[in-house]
PyMOL commands that place a pseudoatom at each C-alpha (Angstrom):
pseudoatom trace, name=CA, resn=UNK, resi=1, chain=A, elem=C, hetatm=0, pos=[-7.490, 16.783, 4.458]
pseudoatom trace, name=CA, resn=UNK, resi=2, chain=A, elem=C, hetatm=0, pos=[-7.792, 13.238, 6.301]
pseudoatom trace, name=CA, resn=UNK, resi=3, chain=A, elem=C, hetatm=0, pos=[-4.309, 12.057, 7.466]
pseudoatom trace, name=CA, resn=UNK, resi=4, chain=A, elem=C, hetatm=0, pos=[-3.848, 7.669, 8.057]
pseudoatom trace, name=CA, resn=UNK, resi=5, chain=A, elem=C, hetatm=0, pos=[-0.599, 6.379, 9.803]
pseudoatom trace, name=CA, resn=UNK, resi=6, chain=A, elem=C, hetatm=0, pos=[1.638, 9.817, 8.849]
pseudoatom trace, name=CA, resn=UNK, resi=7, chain=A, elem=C, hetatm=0, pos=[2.071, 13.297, 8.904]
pseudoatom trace, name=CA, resn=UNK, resi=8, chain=A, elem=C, hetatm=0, pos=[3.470, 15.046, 6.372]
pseudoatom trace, name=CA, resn=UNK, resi=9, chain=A, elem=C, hetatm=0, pos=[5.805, 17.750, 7.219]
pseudoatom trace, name=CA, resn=UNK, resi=10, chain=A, elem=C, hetatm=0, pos=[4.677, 21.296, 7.645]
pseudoatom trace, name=CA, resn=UNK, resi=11, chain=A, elem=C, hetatm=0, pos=[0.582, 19.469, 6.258]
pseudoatom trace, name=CA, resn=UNK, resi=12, chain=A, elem=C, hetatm=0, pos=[-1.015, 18.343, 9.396]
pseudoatom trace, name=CA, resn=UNK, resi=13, chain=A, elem=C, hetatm=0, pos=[-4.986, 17.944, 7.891]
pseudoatom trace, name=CA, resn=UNK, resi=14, chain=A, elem=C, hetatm=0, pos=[-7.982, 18.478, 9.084]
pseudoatom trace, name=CA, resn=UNK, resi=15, chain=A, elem=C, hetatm=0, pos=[-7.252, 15.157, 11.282]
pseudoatom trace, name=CA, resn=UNK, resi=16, chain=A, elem=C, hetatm=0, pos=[-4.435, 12.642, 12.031]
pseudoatom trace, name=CA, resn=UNK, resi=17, chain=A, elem=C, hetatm=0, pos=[-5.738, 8.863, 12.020]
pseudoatom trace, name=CA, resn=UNK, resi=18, chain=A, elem=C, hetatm=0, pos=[-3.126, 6.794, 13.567]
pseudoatom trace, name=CA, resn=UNK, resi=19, chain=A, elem=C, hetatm=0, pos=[-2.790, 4.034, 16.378]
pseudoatom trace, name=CA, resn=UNK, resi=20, chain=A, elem=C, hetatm=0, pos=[-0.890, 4.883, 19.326]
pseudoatom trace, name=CA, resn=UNK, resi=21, chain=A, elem=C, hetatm=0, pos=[2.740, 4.091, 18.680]
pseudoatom trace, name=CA, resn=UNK, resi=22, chain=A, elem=C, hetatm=0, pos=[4.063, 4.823, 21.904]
pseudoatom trace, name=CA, resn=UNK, resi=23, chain=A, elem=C, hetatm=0, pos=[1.981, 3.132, 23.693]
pseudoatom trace, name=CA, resn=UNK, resi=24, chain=A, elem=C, hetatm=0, pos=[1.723, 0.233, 21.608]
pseudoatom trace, name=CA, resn=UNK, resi=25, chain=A, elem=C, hetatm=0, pos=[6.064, -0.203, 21.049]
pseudoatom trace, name=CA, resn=UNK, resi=26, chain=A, elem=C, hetatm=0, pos=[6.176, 0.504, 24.931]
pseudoatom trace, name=CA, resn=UNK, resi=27, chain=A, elem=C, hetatm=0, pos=[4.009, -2.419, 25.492]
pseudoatom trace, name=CA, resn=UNK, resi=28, chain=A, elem=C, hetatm=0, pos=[5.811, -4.723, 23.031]
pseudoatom trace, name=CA, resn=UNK, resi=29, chain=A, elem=C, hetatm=0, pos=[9.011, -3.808, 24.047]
pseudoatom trace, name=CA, resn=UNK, resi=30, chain=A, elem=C, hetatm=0, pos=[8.423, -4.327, 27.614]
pseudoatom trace, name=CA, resn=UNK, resi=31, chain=A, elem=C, hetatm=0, pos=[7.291, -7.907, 26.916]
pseudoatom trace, name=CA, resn=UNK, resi=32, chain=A, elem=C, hetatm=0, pos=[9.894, -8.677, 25.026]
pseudoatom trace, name=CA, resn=UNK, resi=33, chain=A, elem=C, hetatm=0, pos=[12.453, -7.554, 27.526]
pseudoatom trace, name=CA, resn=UNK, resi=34, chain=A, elem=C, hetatm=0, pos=[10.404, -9.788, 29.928]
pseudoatom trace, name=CA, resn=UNK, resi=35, chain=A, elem=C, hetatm=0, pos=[10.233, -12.342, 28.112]
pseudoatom trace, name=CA, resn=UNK, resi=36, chain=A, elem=C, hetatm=0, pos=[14.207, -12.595, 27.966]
pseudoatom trace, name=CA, resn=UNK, resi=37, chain=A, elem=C, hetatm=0, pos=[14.582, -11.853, 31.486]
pseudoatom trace, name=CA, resn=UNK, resi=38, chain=A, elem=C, hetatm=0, pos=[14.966, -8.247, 31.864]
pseudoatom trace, name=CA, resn=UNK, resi=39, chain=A, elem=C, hetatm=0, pos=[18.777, -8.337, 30.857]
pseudoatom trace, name=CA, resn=UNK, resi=40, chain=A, elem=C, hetatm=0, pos=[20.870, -9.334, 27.573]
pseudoatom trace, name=CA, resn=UNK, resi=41, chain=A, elem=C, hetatm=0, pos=[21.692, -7.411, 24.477]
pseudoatom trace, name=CA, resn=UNK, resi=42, chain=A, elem=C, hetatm=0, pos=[19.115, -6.399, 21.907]
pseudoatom trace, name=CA, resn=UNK, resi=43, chain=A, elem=C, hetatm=0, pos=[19.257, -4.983, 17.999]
pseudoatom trace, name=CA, resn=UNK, resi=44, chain=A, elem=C, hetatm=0, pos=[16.378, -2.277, 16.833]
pseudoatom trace, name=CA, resn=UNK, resi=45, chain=A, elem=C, hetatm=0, pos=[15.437, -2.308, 13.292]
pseudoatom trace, name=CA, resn=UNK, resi=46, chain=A, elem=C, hetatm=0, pos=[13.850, 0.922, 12.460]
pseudoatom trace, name=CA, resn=UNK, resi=47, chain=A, elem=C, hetatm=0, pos=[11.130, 2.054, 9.995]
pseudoatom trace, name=CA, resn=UNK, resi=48, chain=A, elem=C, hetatm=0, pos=[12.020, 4.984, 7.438]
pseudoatom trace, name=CA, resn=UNK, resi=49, chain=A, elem=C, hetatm=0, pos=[14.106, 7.301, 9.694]
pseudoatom trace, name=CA, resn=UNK, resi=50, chain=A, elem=C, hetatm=0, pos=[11.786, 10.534, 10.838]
pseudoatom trace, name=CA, resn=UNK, resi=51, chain=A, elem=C, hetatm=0, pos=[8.400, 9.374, 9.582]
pseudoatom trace, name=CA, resn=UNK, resi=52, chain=A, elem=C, hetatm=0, pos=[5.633, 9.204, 12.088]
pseudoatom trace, name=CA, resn=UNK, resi=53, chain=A, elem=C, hetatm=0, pos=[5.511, 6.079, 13.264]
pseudoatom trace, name=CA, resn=UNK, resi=54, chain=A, elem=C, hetatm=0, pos=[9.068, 5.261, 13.125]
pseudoatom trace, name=CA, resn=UNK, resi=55, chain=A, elem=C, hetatm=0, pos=[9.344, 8.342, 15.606]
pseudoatom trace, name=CA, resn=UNK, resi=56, chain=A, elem=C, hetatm=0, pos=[6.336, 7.415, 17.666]
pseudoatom trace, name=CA, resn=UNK, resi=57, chain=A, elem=C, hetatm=0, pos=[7.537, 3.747, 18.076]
pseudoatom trace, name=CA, resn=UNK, resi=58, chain=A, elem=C, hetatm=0, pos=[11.269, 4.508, 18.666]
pseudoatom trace, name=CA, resn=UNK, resi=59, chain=A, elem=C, hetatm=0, pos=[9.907, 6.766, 22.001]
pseudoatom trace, name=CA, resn=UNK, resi=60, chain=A, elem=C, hetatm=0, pos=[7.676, 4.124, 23.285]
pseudoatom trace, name=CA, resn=UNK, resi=61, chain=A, elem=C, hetatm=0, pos=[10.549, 1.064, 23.408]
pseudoatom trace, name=CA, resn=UNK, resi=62, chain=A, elem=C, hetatm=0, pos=[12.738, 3.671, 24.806]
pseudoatom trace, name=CA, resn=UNK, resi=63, chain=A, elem=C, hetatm=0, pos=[10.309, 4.623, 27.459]
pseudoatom trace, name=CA, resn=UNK, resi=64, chain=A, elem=C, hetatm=0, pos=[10.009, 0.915, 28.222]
pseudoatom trace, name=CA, resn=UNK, resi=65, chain=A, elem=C, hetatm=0, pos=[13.974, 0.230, 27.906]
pseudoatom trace, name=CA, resn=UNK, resi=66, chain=A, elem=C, hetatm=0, pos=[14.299, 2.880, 30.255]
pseudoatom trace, name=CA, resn=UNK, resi=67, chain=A, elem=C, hetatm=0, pos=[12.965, 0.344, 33.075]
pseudoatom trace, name=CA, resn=UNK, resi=68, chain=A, elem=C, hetatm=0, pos=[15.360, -2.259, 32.055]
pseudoatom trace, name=CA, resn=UNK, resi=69, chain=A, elem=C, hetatm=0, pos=[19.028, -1.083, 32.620]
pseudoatom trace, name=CA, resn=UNK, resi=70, chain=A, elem=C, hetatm=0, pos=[20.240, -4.255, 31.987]
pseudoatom trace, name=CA, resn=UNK, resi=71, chain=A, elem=C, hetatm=0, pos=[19.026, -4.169, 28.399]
pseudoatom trace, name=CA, resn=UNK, resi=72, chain=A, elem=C, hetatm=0, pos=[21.766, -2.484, 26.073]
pseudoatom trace, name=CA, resn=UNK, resi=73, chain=A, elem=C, hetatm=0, pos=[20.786, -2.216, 22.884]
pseudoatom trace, name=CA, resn=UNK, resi=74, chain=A, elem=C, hetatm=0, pos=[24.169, -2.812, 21.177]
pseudoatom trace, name=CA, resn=UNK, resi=75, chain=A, elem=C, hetatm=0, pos=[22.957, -1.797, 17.079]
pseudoatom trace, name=CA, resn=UNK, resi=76, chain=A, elem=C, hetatm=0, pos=[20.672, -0.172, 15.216]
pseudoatom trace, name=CA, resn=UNK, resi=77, chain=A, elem=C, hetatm=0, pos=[19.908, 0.322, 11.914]
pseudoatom trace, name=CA, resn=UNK, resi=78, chain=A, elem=C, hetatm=0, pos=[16.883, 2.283, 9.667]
pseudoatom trace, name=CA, resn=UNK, resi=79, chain=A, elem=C, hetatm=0, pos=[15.221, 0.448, 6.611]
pseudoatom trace, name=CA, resn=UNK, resi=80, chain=A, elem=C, hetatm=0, pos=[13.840, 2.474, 3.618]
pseudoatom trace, name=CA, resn=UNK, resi=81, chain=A, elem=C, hetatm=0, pos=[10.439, 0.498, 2.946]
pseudoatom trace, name=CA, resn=UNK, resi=82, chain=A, elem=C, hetatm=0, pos=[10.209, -1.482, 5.760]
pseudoatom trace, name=CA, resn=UNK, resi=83, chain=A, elem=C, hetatm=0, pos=[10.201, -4.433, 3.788]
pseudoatom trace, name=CA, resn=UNK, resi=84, chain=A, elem=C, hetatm=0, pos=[11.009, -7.917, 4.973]
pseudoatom trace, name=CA, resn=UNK, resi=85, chain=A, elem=C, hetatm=0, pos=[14.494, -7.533, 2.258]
pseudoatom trace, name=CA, resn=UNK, resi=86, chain=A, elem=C, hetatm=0, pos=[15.567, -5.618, 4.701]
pseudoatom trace, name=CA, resn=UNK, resi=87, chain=A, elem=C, hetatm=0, pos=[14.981, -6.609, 8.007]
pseudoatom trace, name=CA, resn=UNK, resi=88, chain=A, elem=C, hetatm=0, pos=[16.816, -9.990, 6.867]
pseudoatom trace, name=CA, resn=UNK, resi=89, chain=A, elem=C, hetatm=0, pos=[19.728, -7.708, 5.236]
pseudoatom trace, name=CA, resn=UNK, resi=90, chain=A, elem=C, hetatm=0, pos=[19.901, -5.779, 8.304]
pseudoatom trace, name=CA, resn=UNK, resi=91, chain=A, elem=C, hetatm=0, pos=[19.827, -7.937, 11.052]
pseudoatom trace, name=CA, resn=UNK, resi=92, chain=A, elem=C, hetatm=0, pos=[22.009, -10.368, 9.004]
pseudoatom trace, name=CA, resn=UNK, resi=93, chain=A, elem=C, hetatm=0, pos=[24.907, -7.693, 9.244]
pseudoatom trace, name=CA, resn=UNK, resi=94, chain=A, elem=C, hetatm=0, pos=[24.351, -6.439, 12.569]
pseudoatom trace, name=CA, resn=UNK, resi=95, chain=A, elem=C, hetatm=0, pos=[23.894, -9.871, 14.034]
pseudoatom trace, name=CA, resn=UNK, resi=96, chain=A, elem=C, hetatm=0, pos=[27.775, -10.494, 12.208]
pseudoatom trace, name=CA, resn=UNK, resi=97, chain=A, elem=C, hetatm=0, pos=[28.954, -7.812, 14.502]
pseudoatom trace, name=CA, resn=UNK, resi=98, chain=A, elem=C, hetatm=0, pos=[26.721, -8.561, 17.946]
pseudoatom trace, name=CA, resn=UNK, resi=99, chain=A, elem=C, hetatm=0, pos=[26.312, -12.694, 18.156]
pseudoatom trace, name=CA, resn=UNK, resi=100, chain=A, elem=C, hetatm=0, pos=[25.363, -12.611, 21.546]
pseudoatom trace, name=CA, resn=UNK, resi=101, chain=A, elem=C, hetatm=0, pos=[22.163, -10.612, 21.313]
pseudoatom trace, name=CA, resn=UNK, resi=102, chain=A, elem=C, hetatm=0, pos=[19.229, -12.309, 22.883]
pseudoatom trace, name=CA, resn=UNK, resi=103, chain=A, elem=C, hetatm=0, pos=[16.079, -9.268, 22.094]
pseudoatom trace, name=CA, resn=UNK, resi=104, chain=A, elem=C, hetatm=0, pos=[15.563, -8.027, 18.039]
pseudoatom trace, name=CA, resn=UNK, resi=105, chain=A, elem=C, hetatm=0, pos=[12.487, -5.672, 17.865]
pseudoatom trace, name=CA, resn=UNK, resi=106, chain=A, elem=C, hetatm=0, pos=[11.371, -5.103, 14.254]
pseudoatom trace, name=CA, resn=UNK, resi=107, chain=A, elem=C, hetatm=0, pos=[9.638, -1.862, 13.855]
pseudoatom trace, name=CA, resn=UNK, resi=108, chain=A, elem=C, hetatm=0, pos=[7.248, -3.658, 11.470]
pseudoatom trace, name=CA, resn=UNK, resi=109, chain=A, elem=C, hetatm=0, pos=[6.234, -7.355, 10.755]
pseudoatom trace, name=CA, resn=UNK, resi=110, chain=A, elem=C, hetatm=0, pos=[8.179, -7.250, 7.681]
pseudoatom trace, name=CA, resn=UNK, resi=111, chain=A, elem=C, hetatm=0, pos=[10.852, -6.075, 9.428]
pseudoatom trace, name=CA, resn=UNK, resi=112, chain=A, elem=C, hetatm=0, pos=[10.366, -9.111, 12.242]
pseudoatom trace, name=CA, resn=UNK, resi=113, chain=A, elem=C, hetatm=0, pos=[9.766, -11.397, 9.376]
pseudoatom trace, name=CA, resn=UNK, resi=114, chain=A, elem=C, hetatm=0, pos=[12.998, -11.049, 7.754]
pseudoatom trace, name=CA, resn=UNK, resi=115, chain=A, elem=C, hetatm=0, pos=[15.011, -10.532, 11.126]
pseudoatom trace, name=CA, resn=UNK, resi=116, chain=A, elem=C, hetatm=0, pos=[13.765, -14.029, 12.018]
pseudoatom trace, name=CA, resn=UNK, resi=117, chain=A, elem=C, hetatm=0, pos=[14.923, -15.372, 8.870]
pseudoatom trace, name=CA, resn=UNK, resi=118, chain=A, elem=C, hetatm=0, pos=[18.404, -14.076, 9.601]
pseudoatom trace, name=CA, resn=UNK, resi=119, chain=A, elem=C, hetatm=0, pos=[18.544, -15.652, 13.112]
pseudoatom trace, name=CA, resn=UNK, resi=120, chain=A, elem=C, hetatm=0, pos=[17.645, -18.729, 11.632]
pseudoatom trace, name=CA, resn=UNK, resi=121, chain=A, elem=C, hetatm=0, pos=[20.460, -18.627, 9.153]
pseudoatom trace, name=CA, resn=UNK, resi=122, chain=A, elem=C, hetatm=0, pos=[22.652, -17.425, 11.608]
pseudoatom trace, name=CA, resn=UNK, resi=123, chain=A, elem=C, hetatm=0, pos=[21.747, -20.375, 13.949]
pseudoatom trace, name=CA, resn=UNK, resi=124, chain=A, elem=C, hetatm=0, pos=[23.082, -19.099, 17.251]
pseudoatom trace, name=CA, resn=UNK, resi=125, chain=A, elem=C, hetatm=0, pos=[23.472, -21.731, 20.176]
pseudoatom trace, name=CA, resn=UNK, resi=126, chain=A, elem=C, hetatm=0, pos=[21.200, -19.272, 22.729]
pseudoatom trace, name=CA, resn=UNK, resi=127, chain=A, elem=C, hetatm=0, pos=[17.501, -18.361, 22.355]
pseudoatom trace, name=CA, resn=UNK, resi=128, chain=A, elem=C, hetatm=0, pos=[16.777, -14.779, 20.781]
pseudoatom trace, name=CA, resn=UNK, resi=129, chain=A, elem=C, hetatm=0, pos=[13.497, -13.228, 20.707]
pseudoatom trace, name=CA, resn=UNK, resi=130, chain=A, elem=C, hetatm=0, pos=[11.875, -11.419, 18.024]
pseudoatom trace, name=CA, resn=UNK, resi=131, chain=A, elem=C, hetatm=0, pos=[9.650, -8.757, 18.670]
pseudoatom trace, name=CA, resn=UNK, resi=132, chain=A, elem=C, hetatm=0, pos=[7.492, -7.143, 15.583]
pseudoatom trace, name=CA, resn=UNK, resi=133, chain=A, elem=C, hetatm=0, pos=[4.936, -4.293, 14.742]
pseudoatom trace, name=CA, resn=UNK, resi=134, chain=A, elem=C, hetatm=0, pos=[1.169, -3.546, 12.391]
pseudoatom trace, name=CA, resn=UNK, resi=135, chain=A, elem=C, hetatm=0, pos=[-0.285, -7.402, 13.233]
pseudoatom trace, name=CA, resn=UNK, resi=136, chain=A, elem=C, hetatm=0, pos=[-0.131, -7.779, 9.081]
pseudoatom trace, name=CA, resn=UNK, resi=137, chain=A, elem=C, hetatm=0, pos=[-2.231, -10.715, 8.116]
pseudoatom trace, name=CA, resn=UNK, resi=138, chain=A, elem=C, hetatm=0, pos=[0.866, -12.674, 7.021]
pseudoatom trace, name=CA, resn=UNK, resi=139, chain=A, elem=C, hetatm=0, pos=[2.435, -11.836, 10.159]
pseudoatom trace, name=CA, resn=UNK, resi=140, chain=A, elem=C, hetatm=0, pos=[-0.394, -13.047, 12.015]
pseudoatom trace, name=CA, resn=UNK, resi=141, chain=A, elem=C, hetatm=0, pos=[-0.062, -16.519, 10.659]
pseudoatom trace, name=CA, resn=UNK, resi=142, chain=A, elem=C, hetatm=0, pos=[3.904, -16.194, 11.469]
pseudoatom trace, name=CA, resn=UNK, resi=143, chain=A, elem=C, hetatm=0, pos=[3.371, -15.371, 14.775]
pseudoatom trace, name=CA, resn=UNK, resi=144, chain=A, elem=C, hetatm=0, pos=[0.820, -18.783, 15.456]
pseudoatom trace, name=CA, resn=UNK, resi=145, chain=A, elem=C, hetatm=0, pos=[3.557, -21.029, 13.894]
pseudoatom trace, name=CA, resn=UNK, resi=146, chain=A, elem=C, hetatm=0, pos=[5.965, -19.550, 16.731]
pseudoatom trace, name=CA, resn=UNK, resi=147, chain=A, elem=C, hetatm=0, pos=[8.355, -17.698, 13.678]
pseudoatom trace, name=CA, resn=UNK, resi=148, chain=A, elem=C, hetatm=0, pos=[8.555, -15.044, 15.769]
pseudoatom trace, name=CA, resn=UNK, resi=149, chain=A, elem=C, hetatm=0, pos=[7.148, -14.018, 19.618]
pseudoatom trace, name=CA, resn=UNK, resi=150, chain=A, elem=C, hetatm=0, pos=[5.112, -10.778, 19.829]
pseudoatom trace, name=CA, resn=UNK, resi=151, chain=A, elem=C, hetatm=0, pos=[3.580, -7.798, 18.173]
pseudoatom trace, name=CA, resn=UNK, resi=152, chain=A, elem=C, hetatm=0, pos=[0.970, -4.903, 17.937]
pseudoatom trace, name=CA, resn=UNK, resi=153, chain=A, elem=C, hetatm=0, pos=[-2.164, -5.597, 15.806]
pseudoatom trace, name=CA, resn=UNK, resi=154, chain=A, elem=C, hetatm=0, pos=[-3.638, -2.563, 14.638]
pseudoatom trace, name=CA, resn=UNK, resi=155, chain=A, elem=C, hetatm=0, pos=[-6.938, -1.340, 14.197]
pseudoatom trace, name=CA, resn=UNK, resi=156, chain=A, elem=C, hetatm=0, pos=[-6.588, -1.130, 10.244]
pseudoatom trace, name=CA, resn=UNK, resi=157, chain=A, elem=C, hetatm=0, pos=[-9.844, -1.908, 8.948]
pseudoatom trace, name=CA, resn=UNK, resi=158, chain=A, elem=C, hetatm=0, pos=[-11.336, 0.414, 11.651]
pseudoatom trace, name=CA, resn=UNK, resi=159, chain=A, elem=C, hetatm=0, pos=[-8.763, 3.438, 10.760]
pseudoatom trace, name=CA, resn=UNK, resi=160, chain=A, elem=C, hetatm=0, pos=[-10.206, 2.890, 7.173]
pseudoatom trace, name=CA, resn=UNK, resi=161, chain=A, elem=C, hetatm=0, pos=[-13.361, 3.213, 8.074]
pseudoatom trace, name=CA, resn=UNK, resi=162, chain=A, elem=C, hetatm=0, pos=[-12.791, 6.327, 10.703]
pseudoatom trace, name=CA, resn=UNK, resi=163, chain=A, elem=C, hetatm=0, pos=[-10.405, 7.630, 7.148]
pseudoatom trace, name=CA, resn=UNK, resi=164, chain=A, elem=C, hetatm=0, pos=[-13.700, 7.638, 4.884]
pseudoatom trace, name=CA, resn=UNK, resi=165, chain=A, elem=C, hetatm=0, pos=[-16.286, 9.078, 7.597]
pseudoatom trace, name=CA, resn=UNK, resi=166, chain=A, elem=C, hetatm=0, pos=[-13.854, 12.207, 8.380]
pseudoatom trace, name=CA, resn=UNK, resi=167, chain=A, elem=C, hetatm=0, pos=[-14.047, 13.162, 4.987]
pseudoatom trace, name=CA, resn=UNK, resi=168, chain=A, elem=C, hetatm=0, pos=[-17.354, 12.724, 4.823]
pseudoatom trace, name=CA, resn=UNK, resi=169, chain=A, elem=C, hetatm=0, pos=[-17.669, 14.939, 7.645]
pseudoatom trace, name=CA, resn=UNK, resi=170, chain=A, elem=C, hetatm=0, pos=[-15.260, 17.472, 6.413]
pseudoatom trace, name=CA, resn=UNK, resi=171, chain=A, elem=C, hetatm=0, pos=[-16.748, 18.176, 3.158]
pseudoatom trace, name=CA, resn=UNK, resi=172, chain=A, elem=C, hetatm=0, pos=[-20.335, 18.711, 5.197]
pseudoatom trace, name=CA, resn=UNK, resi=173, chain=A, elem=C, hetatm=0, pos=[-18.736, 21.296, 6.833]
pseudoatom trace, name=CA, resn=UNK, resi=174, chain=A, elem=C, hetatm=0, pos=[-18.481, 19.153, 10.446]
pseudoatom trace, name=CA, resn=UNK, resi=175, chain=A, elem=C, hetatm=0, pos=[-15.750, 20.063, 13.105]
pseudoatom trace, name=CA, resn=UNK, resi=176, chain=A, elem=C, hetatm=0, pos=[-13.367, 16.380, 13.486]
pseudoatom trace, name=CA, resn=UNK, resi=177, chain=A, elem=C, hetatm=0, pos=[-11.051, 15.609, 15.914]
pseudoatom trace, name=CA, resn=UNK, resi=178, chain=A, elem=C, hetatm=0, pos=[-7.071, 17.077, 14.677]
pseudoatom trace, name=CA, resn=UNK, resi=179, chain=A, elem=C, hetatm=0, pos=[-5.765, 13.479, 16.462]
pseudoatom trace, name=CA, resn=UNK, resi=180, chain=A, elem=C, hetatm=0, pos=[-7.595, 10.348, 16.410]
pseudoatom trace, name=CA, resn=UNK, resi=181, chain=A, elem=C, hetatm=0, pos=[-5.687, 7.746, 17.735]
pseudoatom trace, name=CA, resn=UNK, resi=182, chain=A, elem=C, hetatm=0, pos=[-6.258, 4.205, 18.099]
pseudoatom trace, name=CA, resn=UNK, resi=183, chain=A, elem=C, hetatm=0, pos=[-5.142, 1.261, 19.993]
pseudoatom trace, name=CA, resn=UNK, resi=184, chain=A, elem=C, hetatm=0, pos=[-3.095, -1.524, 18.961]
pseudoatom trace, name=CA, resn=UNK, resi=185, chain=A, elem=C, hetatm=0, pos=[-3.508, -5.268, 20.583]
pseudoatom trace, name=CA, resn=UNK, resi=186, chain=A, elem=C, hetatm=0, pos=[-0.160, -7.050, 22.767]
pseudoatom trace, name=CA, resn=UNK, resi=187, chain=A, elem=C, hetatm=0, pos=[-0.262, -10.054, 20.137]
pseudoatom trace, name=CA, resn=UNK, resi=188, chain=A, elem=C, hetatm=0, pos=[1.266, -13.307, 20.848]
pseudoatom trace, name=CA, resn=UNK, resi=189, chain=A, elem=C, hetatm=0, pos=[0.911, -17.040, 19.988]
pseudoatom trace, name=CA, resn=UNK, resi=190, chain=A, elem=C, hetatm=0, pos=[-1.713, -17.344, 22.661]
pseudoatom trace, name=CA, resn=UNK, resi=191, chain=A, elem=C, hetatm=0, pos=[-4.312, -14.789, 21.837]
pseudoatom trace, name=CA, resn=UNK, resi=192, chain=A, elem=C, hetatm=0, pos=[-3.529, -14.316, 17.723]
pseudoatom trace, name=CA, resn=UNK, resi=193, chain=A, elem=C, hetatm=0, pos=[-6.619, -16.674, 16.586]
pseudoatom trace, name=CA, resn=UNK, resi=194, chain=A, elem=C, hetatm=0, pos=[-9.499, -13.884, 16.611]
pseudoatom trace, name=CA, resn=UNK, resi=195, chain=A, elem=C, hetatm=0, pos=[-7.195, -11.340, 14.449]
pseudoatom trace, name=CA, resn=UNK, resi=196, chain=A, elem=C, hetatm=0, pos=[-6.398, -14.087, 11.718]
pseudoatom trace, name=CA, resn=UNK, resi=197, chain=A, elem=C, hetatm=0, pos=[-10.094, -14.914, 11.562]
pseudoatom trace, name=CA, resn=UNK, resi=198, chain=A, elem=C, hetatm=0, pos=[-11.215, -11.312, 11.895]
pseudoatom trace, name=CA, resn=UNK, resi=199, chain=A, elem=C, hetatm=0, pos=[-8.929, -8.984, 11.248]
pseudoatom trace, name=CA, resn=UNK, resi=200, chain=A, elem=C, hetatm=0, pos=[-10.007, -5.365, 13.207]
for i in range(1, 200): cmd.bond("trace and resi %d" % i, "trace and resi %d" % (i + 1))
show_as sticks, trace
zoom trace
């Protein structure tokens, strides 16, 4: 069995094709927290609670929080699809209770997406930075037009690919890796034009 992006509970596979999470959500959080200064206070809006990569990405912003003490992340909440619904939903209520956060880190694009929506209803008077997730195509396009700041493009196409030759592989009898994990790309305005053109 060929495992892409999660693990099932208690079914691990023959092999687990993912990108790095904690890596990746280290990186983007620590360039969003640079990016407002190393200090303010920030909202997380999680993927489905306990799945793989919401896990994975939770540990790597908390690795890089952990360098920035004057970063308090003052609300969280968890989405159920991940969906751009409700990262607008979401930050729109927490941002009701917390008006003075300057960081939001969406665990996903959609999530980003729809947390920049709400901080453009919301219209504060200070700058808040949006930090996102997968480098979705849409996203992509988002990030160029400066609707939100930063996030990790994965290796999709590729994990597709690596998905099809493991089974391959598997039912010839071959030995695979249990973990193959991938790298995701920092993503900003500045270097998004190659992943819009050619997505990896």
């Amino acid at each position: 069995m060929v495992n892409v992006d999660r693990n099932a509970d208690g079914a691990p596979g023959d092999t687990f094709i993912a990108t790095d999470s904690v890596t990746s959500a280290r990186q983007v959080c620590d360039h969003i927290a640079k990016q407002a200064g190393g200090k303010g206070e920030m909202l997380i809006i999680h993927g489905q609670r306990g799945t793989t990569p919401e896990v994975d990405r939770s540990k790597g912003c908390a690795e890089a929080l952990a360098n920035y003490p004057d970063i308090k992340v003052v609300g969280e909440l968890w989405s159920e699809a991940w969906s751009q619904d409700e990262g607008f939903k979401l930050t729109s209520d927490l941002l009701q209770a917390h008006p003075n956060v300057s960081i939001i880190w969406g665990q996903a694009d959609g999530l980003a997406l729809g947390a920049a929506q709400a901080v453009k209803v919301a219209n504060p008077d200070h700058r808040i930075f949006v930090a996102g997730f997968d480098g979705d195509t849409a996203a992509l396009e988002a990030l160029r037009d400066g609707v939100f700041d930063v996030t990790a493009t994965q290796q999709t196409q590729k994990m597709g690919r690596m998905a099809v030759d493991s089974a391959i592989a598997l039912v010839a009898g071959e030995t695979v890796p249990a973990e193959q994990l991938q790298d995701a790309t920092l993503t900003t305005k500045d270097n998004v034009g190659p992943f819009i053109e050619n997505h990896p």
